[in-house]
C-alpha positions as protocol buffer text, in pm:
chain_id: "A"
residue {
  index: 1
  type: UNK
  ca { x: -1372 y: -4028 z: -757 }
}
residue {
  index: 2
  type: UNK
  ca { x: -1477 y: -3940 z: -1103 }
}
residue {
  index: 3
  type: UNK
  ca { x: -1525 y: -3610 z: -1180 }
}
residue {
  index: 4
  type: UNK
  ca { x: -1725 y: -3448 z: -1474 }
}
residue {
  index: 5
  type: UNK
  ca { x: -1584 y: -3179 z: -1697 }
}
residue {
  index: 6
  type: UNK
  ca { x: -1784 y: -2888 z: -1573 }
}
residue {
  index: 7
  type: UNK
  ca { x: -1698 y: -3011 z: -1229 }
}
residue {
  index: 8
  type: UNK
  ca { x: -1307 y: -3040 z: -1311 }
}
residue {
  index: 9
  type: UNK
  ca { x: -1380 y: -2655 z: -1437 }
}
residue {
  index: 10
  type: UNK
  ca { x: -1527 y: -2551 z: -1128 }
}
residue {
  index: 11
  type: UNK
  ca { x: -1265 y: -2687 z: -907 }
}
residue {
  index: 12
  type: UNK
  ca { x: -963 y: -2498 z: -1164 }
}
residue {
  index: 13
  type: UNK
  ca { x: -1190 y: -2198 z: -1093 }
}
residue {
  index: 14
  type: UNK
  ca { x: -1210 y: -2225 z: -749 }
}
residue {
  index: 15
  type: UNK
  ca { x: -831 y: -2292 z: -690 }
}
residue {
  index: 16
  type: UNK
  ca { x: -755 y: -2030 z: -914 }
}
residue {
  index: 17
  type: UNK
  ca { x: -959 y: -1780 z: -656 }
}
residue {
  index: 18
  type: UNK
  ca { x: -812 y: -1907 z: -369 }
}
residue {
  index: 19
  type: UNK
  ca { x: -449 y: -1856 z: -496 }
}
residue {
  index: 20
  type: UNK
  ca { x: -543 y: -1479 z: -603 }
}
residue {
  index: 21
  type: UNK
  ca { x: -698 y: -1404 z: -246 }
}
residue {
  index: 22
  type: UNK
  ca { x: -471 y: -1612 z: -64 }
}
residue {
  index: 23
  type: UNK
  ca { x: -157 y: -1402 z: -288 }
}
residue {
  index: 24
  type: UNK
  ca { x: -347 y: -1069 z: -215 }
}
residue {
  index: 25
  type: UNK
  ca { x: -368 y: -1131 z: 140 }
}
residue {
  index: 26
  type: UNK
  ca { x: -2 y: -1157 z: 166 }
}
residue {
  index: 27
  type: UNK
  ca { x: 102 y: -915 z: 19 }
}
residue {
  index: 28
  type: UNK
  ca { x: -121 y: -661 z: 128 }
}
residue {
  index: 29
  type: UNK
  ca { x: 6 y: -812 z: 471 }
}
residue {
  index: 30
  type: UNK
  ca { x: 384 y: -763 z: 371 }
}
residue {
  index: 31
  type: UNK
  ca { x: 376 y: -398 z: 236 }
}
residue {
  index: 32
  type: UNK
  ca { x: 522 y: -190 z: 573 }
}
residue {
  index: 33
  type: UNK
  ca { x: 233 y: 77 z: 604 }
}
residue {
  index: 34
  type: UNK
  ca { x: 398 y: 457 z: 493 }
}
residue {
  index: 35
  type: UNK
  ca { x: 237 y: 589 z: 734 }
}
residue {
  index: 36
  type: UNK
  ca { x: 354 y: 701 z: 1096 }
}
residue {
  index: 37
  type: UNK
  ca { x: 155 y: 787 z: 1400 }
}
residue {
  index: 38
  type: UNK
  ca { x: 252 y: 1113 z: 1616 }
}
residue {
  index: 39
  type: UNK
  ca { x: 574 y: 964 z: 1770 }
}
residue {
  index: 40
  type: UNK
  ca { x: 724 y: 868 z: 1467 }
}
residue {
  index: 41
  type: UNK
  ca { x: 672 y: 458 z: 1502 }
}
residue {
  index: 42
  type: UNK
  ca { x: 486 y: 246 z: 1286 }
}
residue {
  index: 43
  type: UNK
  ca { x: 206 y: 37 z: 1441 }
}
residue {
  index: 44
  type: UNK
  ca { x: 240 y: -334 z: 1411 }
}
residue {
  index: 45
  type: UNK
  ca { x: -97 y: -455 z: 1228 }
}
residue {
  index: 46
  type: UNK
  ca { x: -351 y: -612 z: 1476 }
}
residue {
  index: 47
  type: UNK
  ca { x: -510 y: -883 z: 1503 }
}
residue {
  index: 48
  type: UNK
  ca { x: -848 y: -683 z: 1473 }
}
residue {
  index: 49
  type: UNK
  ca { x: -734 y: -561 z: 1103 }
}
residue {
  index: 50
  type: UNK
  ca { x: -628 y: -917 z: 1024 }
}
residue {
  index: 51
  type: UNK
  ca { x: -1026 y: -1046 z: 1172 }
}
residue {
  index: 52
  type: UNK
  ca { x: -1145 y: -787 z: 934 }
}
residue {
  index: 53
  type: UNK
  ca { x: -957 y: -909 z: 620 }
}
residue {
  index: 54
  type: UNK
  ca { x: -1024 y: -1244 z: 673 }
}
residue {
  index: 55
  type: UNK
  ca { x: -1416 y: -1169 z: 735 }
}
residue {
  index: 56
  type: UNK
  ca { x: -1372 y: -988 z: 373 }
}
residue {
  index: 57
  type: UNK
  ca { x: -1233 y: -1247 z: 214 }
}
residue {
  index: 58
  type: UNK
  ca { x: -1496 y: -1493 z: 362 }
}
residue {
  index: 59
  type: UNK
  ca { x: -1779 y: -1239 z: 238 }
}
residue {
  index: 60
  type: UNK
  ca { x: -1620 y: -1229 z: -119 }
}
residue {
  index: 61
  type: UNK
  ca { x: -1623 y: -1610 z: -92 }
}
residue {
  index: 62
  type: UNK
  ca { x: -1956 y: -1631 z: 4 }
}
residue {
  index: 63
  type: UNK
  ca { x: -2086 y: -1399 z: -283 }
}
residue {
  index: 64
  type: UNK
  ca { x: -1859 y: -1596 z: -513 }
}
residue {
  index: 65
  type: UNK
  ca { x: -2096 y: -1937 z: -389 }
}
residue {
  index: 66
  type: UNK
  ca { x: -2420 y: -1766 z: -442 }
}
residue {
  index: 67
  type: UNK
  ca { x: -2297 y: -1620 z: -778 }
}
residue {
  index: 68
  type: UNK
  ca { x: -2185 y: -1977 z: -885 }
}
residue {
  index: 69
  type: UNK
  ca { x: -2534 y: -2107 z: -781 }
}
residue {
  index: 70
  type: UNK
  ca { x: -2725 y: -1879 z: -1016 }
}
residue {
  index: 71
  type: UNK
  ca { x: -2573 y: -1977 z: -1298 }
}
């Protein structure tokens, strides 16, 4: 598969993206919250909060694809 140069660019681009978010996303996953509820105990995260970061990061993908189609 040959690939043009703008088309090699794009694909640097778009890895370069996905290793930010993908980064981000852990480590926003790692840091233990500071937080406590009334008993003292830190909630676990959910799997509702991880459904809502992923549905972010699909949304910032998205606009990232309609972005890249306007130029």
């Amino acid at each position: 598969m040959q690939l043009t140069q703008s088309e090699k660019i794009k694909l640097v681009i778009g890895a370069i993206i996905g290793a930010v978010l993908g980064a981000g996303t852990v480590w926003t996953l790692m840091q233990s919250p500071t937080e406590t509820d009334a008993d003292g105990e830190i909630e676990p995260i959910s799997a509702k909060e991880i459904l809502t970061l992923t549905g972010t990061a699909a949304a910032l993908i998205r606009g990232l694809a309609d972005f890249r189609r306007k130029l």
